[in-house]
Backbone as a chain_set.jsonl record, in Angstrom:
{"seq": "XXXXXXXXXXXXXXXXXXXXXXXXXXXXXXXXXXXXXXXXXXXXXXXXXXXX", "coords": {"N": [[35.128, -3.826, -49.006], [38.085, -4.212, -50.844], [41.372, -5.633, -50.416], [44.65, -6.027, -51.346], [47.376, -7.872, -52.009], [49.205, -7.81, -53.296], [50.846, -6.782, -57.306], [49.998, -8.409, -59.04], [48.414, -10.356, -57.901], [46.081, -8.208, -57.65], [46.005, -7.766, -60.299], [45.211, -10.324, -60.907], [42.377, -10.22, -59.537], [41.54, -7.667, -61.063], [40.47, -9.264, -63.096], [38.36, -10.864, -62.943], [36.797, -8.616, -62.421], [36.761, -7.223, -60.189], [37.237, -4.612, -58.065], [40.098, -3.065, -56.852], [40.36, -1.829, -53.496], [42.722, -1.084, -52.182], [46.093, -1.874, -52.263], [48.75, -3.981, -50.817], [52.147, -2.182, -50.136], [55.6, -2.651, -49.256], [55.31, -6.048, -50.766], [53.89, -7.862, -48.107], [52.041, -9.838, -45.591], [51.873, -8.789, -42.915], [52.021, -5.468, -43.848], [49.783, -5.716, -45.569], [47.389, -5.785, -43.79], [47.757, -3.792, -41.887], [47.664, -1.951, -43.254], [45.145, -2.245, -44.248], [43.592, -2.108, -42.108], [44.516, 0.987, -41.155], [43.506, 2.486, -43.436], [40.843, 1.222, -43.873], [38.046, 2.795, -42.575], [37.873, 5.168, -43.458], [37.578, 4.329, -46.262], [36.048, 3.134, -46.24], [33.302, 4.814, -44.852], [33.143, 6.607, -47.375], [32.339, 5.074, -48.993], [29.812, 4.604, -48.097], [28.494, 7.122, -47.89], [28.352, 7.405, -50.501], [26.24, 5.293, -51.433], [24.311, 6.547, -49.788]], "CA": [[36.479, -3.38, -49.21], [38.668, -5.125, -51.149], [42.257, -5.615, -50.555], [45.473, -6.875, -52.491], [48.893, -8.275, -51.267], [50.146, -7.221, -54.39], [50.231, -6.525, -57.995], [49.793, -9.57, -59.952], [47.321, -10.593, -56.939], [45.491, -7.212, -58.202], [45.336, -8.292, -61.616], [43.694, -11.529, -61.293], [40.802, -9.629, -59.062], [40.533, -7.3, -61.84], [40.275, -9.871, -64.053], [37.108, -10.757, -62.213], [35.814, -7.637, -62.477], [36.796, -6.969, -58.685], [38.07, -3.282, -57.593], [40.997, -3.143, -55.543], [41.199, -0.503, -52.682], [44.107, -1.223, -51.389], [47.65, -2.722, -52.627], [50.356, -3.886, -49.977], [53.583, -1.941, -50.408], [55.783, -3.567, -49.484], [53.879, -6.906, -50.791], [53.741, -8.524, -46.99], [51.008, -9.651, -45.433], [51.592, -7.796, -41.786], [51.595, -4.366, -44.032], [48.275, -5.804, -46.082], [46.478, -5.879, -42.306], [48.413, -2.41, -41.529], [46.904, -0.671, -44.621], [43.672, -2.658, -44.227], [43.417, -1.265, -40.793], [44.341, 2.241, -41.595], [42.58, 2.927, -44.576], [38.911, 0.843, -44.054], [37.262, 3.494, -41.727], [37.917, 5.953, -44.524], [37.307, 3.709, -47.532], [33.58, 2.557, -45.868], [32.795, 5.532, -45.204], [32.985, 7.325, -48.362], [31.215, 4.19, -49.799], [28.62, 4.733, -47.973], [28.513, 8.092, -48.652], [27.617, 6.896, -52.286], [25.357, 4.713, -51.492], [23.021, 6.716, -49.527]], "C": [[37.297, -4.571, -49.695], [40.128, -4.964, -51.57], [43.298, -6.679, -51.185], [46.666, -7.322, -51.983], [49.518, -7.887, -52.064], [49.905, -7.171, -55.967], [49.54, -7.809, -58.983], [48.071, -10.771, -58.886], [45.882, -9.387, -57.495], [45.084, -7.365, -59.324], [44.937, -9.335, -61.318], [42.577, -11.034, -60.763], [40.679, -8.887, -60.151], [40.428, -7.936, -62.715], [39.142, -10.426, -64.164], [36.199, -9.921, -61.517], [35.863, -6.815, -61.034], [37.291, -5.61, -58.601], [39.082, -3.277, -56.866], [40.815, -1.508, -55.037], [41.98, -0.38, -52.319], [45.09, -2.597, -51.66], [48.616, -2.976, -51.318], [51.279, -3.722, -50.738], [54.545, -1.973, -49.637], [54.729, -5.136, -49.632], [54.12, -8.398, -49.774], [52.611, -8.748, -46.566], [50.657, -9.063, -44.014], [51.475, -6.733, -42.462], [50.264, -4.465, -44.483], [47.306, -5.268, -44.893], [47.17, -4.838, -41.931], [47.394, -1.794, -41.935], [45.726, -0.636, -44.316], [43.353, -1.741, -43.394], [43.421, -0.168, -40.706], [43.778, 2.774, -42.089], [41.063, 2.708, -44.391], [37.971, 2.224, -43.461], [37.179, 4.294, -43.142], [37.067, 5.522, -45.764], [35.713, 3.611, -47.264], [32.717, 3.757, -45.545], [32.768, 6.323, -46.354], [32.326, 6.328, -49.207], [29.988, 4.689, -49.402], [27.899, 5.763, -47.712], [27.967, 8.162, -49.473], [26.563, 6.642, -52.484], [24.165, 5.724, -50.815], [22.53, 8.61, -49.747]], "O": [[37.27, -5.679, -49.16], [40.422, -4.412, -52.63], [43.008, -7.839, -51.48], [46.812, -6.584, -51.008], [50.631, -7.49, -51.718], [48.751, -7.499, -56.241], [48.432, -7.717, -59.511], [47.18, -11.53, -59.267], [44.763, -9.866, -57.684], [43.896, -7.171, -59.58], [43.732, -9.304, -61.566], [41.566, -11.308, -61.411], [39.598, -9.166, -60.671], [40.193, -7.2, -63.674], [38.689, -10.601, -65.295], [35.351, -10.089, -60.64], [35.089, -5.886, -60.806], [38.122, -5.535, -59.507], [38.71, -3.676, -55.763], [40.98, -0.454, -55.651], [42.2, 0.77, -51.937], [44.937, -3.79, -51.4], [49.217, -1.996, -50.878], [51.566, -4.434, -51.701], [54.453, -0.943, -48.97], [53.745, -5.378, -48.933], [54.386, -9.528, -50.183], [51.784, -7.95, -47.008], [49.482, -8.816, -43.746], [50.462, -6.261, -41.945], [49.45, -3.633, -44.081], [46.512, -4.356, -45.125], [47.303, -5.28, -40.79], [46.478, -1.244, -41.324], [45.085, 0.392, -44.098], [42.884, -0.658, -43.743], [42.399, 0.257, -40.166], [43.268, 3.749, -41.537], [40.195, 3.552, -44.613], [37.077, 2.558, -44.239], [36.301, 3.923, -43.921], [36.108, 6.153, -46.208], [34.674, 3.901, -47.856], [31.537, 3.775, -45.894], [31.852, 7.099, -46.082], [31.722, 6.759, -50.189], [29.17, 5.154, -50.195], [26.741, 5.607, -47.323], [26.993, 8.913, -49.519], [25.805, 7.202, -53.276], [23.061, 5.665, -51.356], [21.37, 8.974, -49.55]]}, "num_chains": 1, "name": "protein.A"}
């Protein structure tokens, strides 16, 4: 899982080919670790979903 603090943070990962799952909105880094926290269970599972 790979998260972003924000957008210009977002573009340099995809600039390195990286995916973002997740943007902080507002771009803080207590909401980044909010979102993170909220979202991963979800996000990993439906990866791995994919994968198997």
């Amino acid at each position: 899982m790979v998260v972003s603090i924000g957008p210009a943070c977002s573009e340099a990962a995809a600039d390195l080919g990286l995916r973002i799952d997740l943007e902080a909105n507002p771009h803080k880094m207590g909401i980044l670790v909010r979102v993170a926290a909220e979202h991963a269970p979800g996000l990993i599972a439906a990866r791995l979903g994919r994968v198997g």
